[in-house]
RODOKE-892621 format. One line per 3 residues: number of its first residue (from 1); their letters; for each residue x, y negated, z of C-alpha. Coordinates in nm, 4 decimals, m for minus. Last residue first. Example, Ala and Ser with C-alpha at 12.3 -4.5 7.8 and 13.67 -1.06 7.14 Angstrom:
<sites>
2	sa	1.3670,0.1060,0.7140; 1.2300,0.4500,0.7800;
</sites>
This chain:
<sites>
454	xxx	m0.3684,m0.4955,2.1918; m0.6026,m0.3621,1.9045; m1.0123,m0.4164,1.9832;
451	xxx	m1.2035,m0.0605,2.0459; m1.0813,0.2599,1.9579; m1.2949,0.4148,1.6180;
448	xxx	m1.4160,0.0776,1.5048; m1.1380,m0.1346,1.6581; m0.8554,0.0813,1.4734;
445	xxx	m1.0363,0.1580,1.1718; m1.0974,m0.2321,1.1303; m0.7164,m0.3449,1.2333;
442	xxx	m0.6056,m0.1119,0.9497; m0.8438,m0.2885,0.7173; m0.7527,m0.6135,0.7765;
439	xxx	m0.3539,m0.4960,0.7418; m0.4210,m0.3206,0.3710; m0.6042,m0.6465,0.2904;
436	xxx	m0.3449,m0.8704,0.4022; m0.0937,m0.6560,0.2430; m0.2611,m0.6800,m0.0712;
433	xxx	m0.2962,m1.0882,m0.0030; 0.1441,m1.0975,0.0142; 0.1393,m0.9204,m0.2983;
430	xxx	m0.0547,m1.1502,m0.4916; 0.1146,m1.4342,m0.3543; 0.4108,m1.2768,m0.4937;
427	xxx	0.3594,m1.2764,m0.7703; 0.3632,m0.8489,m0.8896; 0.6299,m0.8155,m1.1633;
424	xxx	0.6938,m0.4128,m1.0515; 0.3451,m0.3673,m1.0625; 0.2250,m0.2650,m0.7685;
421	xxx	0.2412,0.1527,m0.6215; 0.1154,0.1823,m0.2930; 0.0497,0.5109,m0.2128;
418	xxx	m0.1909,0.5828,0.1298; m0.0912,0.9436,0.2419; m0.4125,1.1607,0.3665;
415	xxx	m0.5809,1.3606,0.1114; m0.2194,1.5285,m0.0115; m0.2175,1.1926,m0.2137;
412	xxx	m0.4394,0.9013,m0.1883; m0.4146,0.6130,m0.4460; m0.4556,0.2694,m0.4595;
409	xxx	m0.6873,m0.0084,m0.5171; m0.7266,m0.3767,m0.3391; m1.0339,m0.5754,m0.3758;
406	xxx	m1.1779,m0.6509,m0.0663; m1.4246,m0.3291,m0.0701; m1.1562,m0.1194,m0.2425;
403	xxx	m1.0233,m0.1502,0.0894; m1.2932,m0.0925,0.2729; m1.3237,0.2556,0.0758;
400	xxx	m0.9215,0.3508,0.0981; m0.9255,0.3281,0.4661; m1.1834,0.5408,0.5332;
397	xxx	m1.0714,0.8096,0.2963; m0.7712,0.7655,0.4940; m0.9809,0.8208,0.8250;
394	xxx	m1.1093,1.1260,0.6903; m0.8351,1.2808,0.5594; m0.6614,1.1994,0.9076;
391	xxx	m0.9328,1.3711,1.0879; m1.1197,1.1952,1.3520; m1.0651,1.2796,1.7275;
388	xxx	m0.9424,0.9080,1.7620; m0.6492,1.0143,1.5909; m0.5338,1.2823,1.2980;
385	xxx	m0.2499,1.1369,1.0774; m0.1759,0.9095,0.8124; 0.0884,0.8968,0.5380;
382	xxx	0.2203,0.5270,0.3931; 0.3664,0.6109,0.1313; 0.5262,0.3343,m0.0690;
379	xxx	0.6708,0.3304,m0.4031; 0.7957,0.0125,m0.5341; 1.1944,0.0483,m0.4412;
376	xxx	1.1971,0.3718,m0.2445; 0.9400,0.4127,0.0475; 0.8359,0.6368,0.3131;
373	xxx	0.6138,0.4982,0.6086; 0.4977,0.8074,0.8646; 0.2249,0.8389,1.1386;
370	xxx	0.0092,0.5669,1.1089; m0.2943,0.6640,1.3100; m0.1985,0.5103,1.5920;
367	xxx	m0.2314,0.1862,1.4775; m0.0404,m0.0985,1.6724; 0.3391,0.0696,1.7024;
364	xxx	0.3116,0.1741,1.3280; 0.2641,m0.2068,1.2439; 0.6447,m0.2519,1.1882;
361	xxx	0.6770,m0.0009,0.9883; 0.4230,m0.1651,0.7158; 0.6541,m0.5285,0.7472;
358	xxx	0.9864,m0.2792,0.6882; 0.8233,m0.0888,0.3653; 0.6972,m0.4291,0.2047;
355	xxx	1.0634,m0.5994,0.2361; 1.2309,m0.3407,0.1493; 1.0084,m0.2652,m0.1910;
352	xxx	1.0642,m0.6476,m0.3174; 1.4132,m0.6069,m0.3074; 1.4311,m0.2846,m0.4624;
349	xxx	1.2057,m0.3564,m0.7047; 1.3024,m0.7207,m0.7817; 1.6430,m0.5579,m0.8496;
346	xxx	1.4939,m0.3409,m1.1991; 1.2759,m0.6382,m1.2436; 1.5651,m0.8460,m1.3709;
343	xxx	1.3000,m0.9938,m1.5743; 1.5123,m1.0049,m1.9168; 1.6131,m0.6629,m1.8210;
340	xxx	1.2699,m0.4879,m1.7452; 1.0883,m0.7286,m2.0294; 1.3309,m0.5936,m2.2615;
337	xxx	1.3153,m0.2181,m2.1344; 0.8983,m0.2809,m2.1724; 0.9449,m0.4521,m2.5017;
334	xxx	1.1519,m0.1634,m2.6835; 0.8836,0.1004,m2.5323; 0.5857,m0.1026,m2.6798;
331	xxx	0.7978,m0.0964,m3.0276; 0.8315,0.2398,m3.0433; 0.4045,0.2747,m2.9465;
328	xxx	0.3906,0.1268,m3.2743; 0.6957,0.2434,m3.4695; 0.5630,0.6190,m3.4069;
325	xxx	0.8278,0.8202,m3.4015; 0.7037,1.1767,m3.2262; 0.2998,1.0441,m3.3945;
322	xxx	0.2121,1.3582,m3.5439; 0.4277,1.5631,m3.3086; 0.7102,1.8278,m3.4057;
319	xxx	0.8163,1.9245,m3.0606; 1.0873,2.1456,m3.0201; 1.0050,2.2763,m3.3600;
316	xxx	1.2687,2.5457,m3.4698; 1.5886,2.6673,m3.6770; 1.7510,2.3464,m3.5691;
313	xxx	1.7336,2.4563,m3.2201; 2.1259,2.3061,m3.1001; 2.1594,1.9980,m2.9958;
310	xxx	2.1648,2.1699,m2.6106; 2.5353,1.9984,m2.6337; 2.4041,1.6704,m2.7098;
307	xxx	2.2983,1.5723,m2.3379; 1.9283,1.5625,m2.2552; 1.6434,1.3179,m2.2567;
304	xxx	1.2685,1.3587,m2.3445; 0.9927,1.1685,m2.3913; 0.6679,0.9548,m2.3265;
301	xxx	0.4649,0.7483,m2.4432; 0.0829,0.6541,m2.4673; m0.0049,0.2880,m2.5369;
298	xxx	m0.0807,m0.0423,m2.3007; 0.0644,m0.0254,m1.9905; 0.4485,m0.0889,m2.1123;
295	xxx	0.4315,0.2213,m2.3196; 0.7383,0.3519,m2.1163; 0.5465,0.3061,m1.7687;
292	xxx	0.3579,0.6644,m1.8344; 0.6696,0.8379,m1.9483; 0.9984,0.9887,m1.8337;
289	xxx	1.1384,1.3815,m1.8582; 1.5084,1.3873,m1.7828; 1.7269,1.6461,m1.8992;
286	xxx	2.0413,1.8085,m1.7971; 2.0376,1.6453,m1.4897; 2.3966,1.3993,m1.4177;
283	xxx	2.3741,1.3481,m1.0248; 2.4630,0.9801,m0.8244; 2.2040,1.0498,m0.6027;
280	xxx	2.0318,0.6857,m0.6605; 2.0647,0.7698,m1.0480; 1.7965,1.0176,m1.0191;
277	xxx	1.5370,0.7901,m0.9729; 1.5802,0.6267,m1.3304; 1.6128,0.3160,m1.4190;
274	xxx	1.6609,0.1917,m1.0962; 1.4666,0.0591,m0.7582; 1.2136,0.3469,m0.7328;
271	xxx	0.9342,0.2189,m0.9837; 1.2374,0.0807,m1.2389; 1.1855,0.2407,m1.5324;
268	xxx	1.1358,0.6274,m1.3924; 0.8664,0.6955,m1.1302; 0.5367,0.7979,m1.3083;
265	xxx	0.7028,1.0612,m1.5451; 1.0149,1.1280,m1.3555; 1.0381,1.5258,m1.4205;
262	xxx	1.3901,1.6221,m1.3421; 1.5411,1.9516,m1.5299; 1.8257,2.0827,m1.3951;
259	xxx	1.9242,2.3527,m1.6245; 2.0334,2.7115,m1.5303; 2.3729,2.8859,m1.5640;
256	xxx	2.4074,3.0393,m1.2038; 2.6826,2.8130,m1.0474; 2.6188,2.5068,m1.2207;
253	xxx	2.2080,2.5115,m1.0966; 2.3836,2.6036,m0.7631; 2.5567,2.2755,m0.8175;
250	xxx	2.3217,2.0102,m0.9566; 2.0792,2.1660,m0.6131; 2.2978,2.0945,m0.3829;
247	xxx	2.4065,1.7588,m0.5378; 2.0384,1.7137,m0.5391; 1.9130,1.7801,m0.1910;
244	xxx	2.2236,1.5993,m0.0794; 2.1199,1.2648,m0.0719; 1.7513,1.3082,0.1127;
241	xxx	1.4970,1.4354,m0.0461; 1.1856,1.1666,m0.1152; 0.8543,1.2238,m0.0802;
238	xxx	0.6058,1.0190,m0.1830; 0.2491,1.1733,m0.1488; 0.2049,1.1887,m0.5461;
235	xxx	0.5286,1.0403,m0.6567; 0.7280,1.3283,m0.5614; 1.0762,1.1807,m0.5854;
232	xxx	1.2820,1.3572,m0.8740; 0.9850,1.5931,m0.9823; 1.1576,1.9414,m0.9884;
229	xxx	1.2061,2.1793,m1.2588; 1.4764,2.4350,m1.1964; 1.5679,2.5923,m1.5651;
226	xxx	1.6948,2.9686,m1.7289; 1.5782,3.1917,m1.4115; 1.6277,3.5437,m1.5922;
223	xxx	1.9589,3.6163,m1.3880; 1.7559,3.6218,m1.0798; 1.8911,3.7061,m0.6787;
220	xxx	2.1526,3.3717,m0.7247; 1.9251,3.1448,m0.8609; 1.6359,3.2325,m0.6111;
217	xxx	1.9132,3.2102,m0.3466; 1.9837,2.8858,m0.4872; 1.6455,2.6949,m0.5052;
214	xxx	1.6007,2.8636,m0.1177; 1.9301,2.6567,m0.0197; 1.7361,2.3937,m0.1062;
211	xxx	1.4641,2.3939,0.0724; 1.6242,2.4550,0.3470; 1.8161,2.1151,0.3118;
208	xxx	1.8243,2.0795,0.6903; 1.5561,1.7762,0.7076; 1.4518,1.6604,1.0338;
205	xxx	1.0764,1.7041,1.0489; 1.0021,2.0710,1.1966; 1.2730,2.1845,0.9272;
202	xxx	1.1729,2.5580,0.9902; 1.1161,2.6906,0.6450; 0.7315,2.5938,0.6114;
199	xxx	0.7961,2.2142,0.5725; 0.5484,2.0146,0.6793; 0.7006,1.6742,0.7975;
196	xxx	1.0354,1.7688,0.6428; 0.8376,1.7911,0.2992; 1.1044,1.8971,0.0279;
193	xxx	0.9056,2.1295,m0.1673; 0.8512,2.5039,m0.1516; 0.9650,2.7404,m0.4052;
190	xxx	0.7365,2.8258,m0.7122; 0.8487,3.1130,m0.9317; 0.7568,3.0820,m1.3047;
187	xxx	0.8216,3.3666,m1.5694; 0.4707,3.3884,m1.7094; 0.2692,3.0850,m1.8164;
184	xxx	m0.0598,3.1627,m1.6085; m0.3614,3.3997,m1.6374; m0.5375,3.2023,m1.4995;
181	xxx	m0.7597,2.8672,m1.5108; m0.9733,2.9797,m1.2525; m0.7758,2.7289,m1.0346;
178	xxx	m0.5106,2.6091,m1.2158; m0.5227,2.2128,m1.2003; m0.7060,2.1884,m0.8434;
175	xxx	m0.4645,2.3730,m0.7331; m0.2051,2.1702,m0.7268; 0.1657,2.3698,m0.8144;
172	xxx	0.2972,2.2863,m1.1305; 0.4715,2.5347,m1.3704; 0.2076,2.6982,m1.5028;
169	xxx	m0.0256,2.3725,m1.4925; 0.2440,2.2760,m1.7217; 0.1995,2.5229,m1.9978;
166	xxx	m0.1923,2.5334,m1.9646; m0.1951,2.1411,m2.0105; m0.2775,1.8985,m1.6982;
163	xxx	0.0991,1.7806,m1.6253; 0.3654,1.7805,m1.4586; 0.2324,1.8026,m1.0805;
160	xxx	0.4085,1.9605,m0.7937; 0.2294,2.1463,m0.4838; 0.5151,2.4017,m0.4720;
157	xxx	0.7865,2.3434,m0.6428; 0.9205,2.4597,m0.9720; 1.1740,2.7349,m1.0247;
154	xxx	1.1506,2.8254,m1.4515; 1.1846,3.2416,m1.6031; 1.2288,3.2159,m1.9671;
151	xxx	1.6055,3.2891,m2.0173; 1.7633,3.2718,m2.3548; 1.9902,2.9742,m2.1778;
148	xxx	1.9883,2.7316,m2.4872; 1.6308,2.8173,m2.6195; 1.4553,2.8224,m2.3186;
145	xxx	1.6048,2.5042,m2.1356; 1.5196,2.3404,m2.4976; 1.1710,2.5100,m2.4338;
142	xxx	1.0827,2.3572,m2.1137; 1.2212,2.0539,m2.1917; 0.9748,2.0384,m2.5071;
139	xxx	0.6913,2.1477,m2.2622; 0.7676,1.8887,m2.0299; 0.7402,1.6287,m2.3277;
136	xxx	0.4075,1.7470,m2.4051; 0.2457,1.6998,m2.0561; 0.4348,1.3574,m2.0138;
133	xxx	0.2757,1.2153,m2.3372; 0.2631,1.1133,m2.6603; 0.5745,1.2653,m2.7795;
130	xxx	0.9461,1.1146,m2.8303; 1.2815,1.3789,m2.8612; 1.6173,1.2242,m2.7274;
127	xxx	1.9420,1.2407,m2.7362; 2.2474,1.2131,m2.4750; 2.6627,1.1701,m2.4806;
124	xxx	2.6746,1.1651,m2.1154; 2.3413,1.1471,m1.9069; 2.2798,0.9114,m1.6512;
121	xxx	2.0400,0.7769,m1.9152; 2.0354,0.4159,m1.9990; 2.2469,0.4006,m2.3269;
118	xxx	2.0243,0.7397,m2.4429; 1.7430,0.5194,m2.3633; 1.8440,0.2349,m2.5651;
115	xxx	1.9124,0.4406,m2.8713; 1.6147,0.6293,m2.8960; 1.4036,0.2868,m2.8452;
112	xxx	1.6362,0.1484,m3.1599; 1.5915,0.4830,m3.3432; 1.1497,0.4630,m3.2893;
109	xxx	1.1665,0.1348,m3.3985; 1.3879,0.1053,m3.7083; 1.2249,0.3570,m3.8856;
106	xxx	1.2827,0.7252,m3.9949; 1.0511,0.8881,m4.2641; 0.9424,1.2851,m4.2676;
103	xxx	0.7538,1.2659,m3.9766; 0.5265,1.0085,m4.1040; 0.5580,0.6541,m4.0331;
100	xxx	0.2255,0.4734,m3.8710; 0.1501,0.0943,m3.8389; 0.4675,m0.0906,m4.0299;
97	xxx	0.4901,m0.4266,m4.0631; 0.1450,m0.5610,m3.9089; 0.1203,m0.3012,m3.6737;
94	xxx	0.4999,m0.3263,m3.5367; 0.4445,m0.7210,m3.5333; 0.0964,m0.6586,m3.2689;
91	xxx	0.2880,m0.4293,m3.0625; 0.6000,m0.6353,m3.0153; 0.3345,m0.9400,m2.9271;
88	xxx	0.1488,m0.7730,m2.6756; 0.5131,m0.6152,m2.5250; 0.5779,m0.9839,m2.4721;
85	xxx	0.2593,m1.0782,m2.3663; 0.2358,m0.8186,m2.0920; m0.1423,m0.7614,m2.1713;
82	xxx	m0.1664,m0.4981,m1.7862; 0.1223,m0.4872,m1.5334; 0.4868,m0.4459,m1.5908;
79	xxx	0.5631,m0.1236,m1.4286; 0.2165,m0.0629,m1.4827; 0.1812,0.3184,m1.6736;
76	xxx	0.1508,0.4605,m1.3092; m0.1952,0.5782,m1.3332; m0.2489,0.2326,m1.2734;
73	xxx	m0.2632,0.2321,m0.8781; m0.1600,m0.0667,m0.6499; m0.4106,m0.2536,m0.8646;
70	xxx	m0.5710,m0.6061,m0.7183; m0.9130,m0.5861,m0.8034; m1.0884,m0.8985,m0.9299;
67	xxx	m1.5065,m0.8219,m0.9060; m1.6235,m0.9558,m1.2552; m1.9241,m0.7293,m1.1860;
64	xxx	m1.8012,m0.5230,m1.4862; m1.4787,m0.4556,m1.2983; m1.1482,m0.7332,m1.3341;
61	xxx	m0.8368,m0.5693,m1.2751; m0.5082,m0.7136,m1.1640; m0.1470,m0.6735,m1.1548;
58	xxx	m0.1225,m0.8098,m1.4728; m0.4436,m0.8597,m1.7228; m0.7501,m0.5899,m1.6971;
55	xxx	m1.0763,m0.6552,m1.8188; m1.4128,m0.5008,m1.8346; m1.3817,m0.2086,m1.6093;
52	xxx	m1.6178,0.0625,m1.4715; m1.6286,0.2104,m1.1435; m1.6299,0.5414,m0.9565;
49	xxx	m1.6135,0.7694,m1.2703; m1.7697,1.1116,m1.3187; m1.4735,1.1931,m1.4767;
46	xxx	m1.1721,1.1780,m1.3162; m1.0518,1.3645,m0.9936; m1.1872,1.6981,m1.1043;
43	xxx	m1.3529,1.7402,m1.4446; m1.6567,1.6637,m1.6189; m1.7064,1.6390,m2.0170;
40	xxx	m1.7786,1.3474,m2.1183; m2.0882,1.2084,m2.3120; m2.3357,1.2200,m1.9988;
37	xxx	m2.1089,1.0654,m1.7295; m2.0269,0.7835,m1.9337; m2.3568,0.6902,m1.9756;
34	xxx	m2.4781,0.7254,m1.6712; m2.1570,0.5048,m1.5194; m2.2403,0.2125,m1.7411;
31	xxx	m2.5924,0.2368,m1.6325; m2.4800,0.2128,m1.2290; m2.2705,m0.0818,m1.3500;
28	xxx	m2.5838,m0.2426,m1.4883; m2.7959,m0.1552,m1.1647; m2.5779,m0.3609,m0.9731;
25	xxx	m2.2857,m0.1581,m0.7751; m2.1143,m0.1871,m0.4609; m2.3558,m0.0672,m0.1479;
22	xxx	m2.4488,0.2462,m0.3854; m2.0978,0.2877,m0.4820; m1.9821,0.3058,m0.1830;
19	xxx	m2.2218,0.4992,m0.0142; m2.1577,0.7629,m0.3278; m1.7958,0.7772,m0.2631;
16	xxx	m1.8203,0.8536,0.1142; m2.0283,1.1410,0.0504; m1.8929,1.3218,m0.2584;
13	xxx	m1.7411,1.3092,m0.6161; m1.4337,1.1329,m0.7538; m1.2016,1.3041,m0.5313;
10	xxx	m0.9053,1.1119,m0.4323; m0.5834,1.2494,m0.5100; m0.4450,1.6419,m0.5047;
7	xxx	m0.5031,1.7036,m0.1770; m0.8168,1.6195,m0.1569; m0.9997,1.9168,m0.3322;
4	xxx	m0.7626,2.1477,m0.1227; m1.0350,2.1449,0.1905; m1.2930,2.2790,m0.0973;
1	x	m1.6066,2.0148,m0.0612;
</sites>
């Protein structure tokens, strides 16, 4: 296995995956997973598959063994679970009334959901462009940042993700995305993340904004650089800059005549305590990129949000998608800021996300191999580190397998930070067994690898 393979999530090939599913599966889930393996093309991180499904309904998933899986996951489309009935029912009246409008047609839907999230935006006197998903919506911001500046060089970060077309695997940073894929989008220069615990400009773990200060001597040595592109908090291995970073960042952007451009695909609606992430630094972007969550976990939406003045590429298609205003997947986004404001989930998050980031501190004195607990509202990273002469990768790998064992999933970013992403409506009882889990387990690497905790 390539050392960057797990860096980017958990792999959906090798040893400790195979034990699993061997000690997990019938012979009918085993079939399932045949025959989805031989009509789909493979890739990394996806397909094969480690499971199959047969329901899904709130925070929970339901496998073909009728196994119930509590879901700290979701591909980050669950900021309200799986079936909410409300965005069920605003789905189901949509398709009934009016199933598809063609480009040429406005409806009610698609200018209602256009209207709310220009109300929402930190962003004075905005619009808004729909598309199916994240991938195509960075490419429209891509080219409005084009198009107003008439520069086509981008900064992006290091290790970031926005996306898995050729465009945005340009601009993003895993590996596993571009490898052999190149020649890349010209005109992109990568800077390193904020990552105090391995930053390579001398942070050693306290954060000195190096990072950006680099953003702005790249602005200042280019004149070509037209856009910075930055994922708001990187929801991958959760990292989150600290205040400054982006009133740094808003002005050098100022100062040279480039765009801020902040990609909150999995974390905007709510995820990080507000609507979007970027409102906790109190900075006005340019344009905000949001999706995944928007469909309410059920269709694919996404889009992008800027201020009027880049109004301005009449003469071209930004985006020009089949299904841009599509009164269907219109109406899922309407529900999903309805449900967020009727459910006052917006606060739950923040509330909620305290209270689950102090309890996992708090057990950092009893595992050693806890060695960092970052949060903001919903997101939680929980990053391990090497101990008991056993790799952190390793032991997080570990960690995720028993887990999935008592029915709790998640992700692993950078191969060794646990991210614990729950619905935002999560019961509480349903939270309060996930951390049960996630503890049970923790106590179980520590005795197997150290002997019984004190």
């Amino acid at each position: 296995m390539n050392t960057n393979d797990r860096k980017e999530g958990d792999v959906n090939f090798g040893y400790a995956r195979a034990q699993w599913q061997k000690k997990h599966h019938s012979e009918a889930t085993h079939a399932a997973l045949r025959e989805d393996e031989k009509y789909f093309f493979h890739q990394a991180l996806s397909t094969p598959c480690m499971n199959a499904l047969k329901g899904a309904k709130g925070s929970h998933l339901v496998d073909l063994e009728g196994r119930n899986i509590l879901d700290f996951h979701g591909n980050s489309v669950h900021q309200l679970g799986y079936g909410h009935p409300k965005v069920v029912s605003a789905i189901q009246q949509a398709m009934e009334q009016l199933p598809f409008s063609p480009r040429r047609y406005s409806n009610a839907w698609s200018t209602e959901l256009a209207k709310r999230l220009t109300e929402l935006a930190p962003i004075d006197d905005a619009r808004v462009l729909f598309s199916p998903n994240g991938a195509t919506a960075v490419s429209m911001a891509l080219k409005i940042a084009r198009w107003h500046t008439h520069k086509h060089k981008v900064i992006a970060m290091k290790d970031s993700f926005h996306g898995a077309t050729l465009d945005t695997i340009s601009v993003g940073g895993e590996e596993v995305f571009h490898r052999g894929m190149g020649p890349l989008l010209d005109g992109v220069i990568h800077v390193p993340a904020h990552e105090p615990s391995r930053c390579e400009l001398g942070c050693q773990g306290i954060c000195h904004l190096a990072c950006a200060d680099r953003i702005e001597q790249q602005l200042s040595m280019d004149s070509e650089i037209g856009a910075v592109l930055i994922e708001t908090v990187r929801c991958t291995d959760v990292q989150i800059p600290p205040r400054d970073f982006y009133q740094r960042i808003r002005q050098a952007c100022d100062r040279y005549g480039a765009l801020l451009i902040v990609d909150e695909i999995p974390i905007a609606l709510g995820r990080t305590g507000h609507w979007f992430a970027i409102q906790a630094y109190d900075v006005h972007p340019d344009l905000i990129v949001i999706g995944k969550g928007l469909g309410g976990g059920i269709l694919p939406l996404a889009a992008v949000i800027g201020a009027s003045k880049f109004n301005t590429a009449k003469s071209v298609s930004l985006g020009h998608f089949t299904h841009e205003k599509n009164p269907v997947l219109c109406a899922a986004g309407l529900a999903t800021i309805d449900v967020l404001e009727e459910e006052k989930l917006i606060d739950r998050s923040r509330h909620v996300g305290r209270e689950i980031l102090s309890e996992i501190e708090g057990w950092k004195c009893q595992y050693p191999f806890i060695s960092e607990v970052r949060g903001i509202g919903l997101l939680i990273g929980v990053e391990l580190q090497d101990a008991y002469g056993i790799a952190a990768e390793d032991l997080a790998e570990t960690v995720l397998y028993d887990c999935l064992s008592l029915g709790l999933s998640f992700k692993v970013g950078k191969g060794r930070v646990l991210v614990l992403s729950p619905s935002l409506n999560i019961y509480n009882e349903d939270m309060e067994h996930a951390l049960k889990i996630l503890r049970q387990v923790f106590s179980q690497v520590h005795i197997r690898f150290s002997g019984p905790t004190i």
